[in-house]
C-alpha positions in Angstrom: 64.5 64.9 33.4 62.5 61.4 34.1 58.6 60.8 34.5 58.1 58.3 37.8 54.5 57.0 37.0 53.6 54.6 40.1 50.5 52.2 40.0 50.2 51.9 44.2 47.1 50.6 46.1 44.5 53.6 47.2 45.4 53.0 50.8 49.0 53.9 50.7 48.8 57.3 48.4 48.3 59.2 51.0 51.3 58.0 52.8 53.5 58.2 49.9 52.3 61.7 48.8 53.4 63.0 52.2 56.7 60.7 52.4 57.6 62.5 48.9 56.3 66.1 50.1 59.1 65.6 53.6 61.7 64.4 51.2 61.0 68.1 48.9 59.0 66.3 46.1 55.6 68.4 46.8 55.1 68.5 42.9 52.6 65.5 41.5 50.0 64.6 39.8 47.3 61.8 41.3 44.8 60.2 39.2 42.5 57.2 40.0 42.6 54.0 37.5 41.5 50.6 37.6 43.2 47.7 36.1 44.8 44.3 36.9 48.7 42.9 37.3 50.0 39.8 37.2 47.2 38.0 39.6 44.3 39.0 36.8 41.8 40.4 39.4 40.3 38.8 42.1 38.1 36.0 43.0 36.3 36.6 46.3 33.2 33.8 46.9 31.4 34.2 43.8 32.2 37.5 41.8 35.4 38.3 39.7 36.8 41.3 40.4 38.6 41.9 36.8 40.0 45.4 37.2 40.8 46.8 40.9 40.9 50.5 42.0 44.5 52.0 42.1 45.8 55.1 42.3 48.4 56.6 39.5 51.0 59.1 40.8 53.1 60.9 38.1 56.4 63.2 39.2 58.8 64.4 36.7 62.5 65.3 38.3 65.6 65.5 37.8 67.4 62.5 36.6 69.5 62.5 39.5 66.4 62.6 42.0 65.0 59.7 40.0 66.4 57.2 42.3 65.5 58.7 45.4 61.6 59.3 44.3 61.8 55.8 43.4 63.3 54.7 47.1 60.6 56.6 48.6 58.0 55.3 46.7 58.9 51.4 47.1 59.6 51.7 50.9 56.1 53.8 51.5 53.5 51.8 49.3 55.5 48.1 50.0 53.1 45.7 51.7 54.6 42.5 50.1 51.4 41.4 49.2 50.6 40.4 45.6 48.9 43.8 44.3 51.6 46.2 45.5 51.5 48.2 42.1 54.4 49.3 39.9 56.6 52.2 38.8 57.8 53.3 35.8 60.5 55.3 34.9 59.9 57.3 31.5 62.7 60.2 29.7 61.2 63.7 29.4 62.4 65.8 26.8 61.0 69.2 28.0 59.1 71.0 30.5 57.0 74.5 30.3 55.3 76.1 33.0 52.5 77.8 31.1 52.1 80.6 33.3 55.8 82.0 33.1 56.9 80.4 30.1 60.2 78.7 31.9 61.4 75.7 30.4 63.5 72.7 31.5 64.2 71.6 35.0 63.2 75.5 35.9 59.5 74.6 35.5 59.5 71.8 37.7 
């Protein structure tokens, strides 16, 4: 199994979360961060921004989805603009759904 974590911009989560829901990826986690990539903030007139609002999806499949969650990801939150975001591919050992106990790519 593999852990997608994408860093996308706010705008575009809803757009990916329903381009991964069509695609039979319904399962995710969304939480809202703030940091900065390569460009080190913004500079707009006077004020810095240091740390700009993202969004952080995380979906753990199967390794042989991996490639497609990550396809759907890159074509949905693309804008080609500097700021895009990034995704990470991590190895997951194990899964348990805590309700039924069911381990492994079952409890996904």
């Amino acid at each position: 199994m593999k852990m997608v974590l994408a860093i996308v911009r706010p705008e575009k989560m809803k757009d990916v979360e329903e381009r991964l829901k069509e695609s039979g990826f319904p399962s995710l986690t969304e939480i809202s961060v703030r940091g900065r990539g390569k460009q080190k903030g913004i500079t707009i007139g006077q004020m810095k921004y240091d740390k700009l609002p993202k969004e952080m999806l995380m979906i753990v499949c199967a390794d042989q989805d991996t490639d497609k969650v990550v396809s759907i990801i890159l074509e949905t939150a693309r804008t080609g603009n500097i700021g895009d975001g990034k995704v990470f591919i991590l190895n997951v050992e194990d899964a348990v759904t805590i309700r039924t106990a069911q381990r492994g790519i079952e409890a996904l």
